[in-house]
N, C-alpha and C positions, 0 to 999 in steps of 0.2 A: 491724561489721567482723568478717571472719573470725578464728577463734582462731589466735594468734601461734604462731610454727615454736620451739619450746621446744630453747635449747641450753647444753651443758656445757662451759666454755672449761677446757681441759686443758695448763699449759705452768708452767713452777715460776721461771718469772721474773715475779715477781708485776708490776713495769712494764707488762711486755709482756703479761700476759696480763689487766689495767685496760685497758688501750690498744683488743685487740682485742673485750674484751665492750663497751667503749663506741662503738667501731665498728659493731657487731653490733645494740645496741641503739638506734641512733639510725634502725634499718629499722622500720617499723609492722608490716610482719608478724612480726618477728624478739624475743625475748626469751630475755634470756642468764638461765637462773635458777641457776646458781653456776659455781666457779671451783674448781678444784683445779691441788695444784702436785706429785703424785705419783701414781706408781700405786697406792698404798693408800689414798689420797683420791679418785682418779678412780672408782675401784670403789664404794668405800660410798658417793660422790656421786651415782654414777648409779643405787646399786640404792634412795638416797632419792627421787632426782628424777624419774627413769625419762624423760630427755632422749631427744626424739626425734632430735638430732644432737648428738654427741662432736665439737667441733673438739680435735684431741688431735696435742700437740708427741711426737716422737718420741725423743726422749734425756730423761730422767726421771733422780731424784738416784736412785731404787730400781728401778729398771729400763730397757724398754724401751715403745718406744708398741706395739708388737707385743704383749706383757705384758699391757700395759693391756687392751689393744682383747678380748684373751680373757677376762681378767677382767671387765670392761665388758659383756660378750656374754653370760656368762654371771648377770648382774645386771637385767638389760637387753636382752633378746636380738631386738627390734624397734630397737633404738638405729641409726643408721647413723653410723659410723665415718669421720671427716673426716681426713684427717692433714696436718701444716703442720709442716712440716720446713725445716732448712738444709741436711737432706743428698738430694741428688739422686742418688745409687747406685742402680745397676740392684738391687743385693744389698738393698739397703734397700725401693727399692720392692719388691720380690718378697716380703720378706717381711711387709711392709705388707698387700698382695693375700693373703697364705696368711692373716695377721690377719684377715681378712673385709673389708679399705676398700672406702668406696665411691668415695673419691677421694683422693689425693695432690698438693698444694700443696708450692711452695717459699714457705720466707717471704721470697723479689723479689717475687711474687705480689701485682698490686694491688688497693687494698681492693674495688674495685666486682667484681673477680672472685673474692675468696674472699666476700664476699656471695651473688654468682649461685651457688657455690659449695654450700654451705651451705642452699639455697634446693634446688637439684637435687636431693642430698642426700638431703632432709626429701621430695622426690618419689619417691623409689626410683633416681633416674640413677646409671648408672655414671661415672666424671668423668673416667676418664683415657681419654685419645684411643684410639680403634681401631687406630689404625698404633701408637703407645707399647706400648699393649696386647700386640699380635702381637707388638714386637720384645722385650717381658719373659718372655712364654711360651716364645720360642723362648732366650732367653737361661737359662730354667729349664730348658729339656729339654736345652741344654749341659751343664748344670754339674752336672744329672743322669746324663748321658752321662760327665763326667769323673768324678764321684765313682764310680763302675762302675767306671772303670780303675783310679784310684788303690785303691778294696777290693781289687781284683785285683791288684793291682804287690804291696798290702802281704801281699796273702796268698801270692804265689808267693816273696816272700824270708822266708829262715828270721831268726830272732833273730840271728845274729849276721853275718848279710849286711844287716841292718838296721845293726847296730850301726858297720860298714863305711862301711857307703853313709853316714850322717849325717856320719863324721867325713870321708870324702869330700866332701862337701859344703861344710864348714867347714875346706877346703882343706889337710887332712891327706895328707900321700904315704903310699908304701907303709912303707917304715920306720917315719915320727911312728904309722900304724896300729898297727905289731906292736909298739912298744912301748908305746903307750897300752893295749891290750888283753893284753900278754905272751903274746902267739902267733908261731911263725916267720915272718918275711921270705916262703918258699914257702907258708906258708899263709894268707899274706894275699892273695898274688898267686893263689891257686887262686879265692879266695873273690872276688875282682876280678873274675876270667874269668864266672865265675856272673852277677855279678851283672850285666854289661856284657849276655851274654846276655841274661837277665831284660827288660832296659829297653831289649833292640834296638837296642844302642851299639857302635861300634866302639874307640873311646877313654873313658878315665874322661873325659875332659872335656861327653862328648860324654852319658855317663851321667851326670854330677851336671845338666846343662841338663834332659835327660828328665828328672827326678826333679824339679829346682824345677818344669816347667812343667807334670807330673801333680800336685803340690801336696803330693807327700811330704815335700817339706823341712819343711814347720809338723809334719805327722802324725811325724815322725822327733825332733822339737826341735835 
């Protein structure tokens, strides 16, 4: 018999993750040779075992599977990177993909396909479909796209058009401004005009919308 697909089952709910090496090992060519329930277990697991596949959960009590998978890579840097998730976000696959995955599971995912899986894998496959693929690339070159405006929004407002605009946001008027900050009435309303400019607004209502949908609301607090 050919030598078994040698793997590292990675998830810190120790159930779940008996459950799926005993899955894994009921395959003849498949053998789970240990189990880690963190990323500082995941790492010095794999730079013992040198696992040819990581099946590796992505919420960890010390981190992230993206965390891991760098750690891992760097322990192990033939290793291929499984990931078996409950979270299905564009955000999370993306950052799964900059991890090095070679594929991305949800755990609905049934057993005989995170098998086939796992199997791929251990062959050099990519696992996430072509059309998924394309629409996470193009959803990176978005969010690349936005974060350019938002450096740019944040850097064309001074510090205290900043400080403006969040309490605008957190549905301050002009008034609740000048006295939260102890500046005049007119000099909140000049700083207003700025900022409406800045974010190509005609109304504050119309600036605090730009502002959460460039994503300065979180960058502001």
């Amino acid at each position: 018999m050919a030598e078994r697909i040698s793997v590292l089952v990675v998830e810190d709910h120790r159930v779940v993750a008996e459950a799926l090496a005993a899955l894994l090992s009921a395959e003849l060519d498949l053998e789970v040779r240990g189990i880690a329930g963190s990323v500082k277990e995941a790492v010095a697991a794999a730079a013992a075992l040198l696992p040819e596949v990581v099946l590796l959960d992505w919420r960890l009590p010390d981190g992230t599977g993206a965390e891991a998978a760098i750690g891992i890579h760097s322990k192990a840097p033939d290793a291929a990177i499984l990931f078996l998730s409950a979270d299905d976000s564009e955000e999370t696959m993306l950052a799964a993909l900059e991890a090095g995955a070679s594929g991305y599971l949800t755990k609905s995912a049934p057993g005989d396909q995170l098998v086939g899986a796992v199997r791929g894998a251990a062959a050099g496959e990519m696992l996430i479909p072509p059309g998924r693929l394309a629409a996470l690339l193009r959803s990176q070159r978005r969010l690349a796209r936005e974060e350019v405006q938002r450096s740019r929004l944040l850097g064309d407002l001074t510090l205290r058009e900043k400080e403006i605009l969040r309490l605008m946001i957190h549905g301050a008027d002009n008034r609740d401004i000048a006295a939260a900050l102890h500046i005049s009435y007119e000099t909140v309303r000049t700083h207003v005009k700025r900022i409406l400019e800045k974010l190509d607004a005609r109304t504050k209502l119309e600036a605090v919308v730009h502002a959460i949908e460039a994503g300065l609301a979180q960058e502001l607090g």
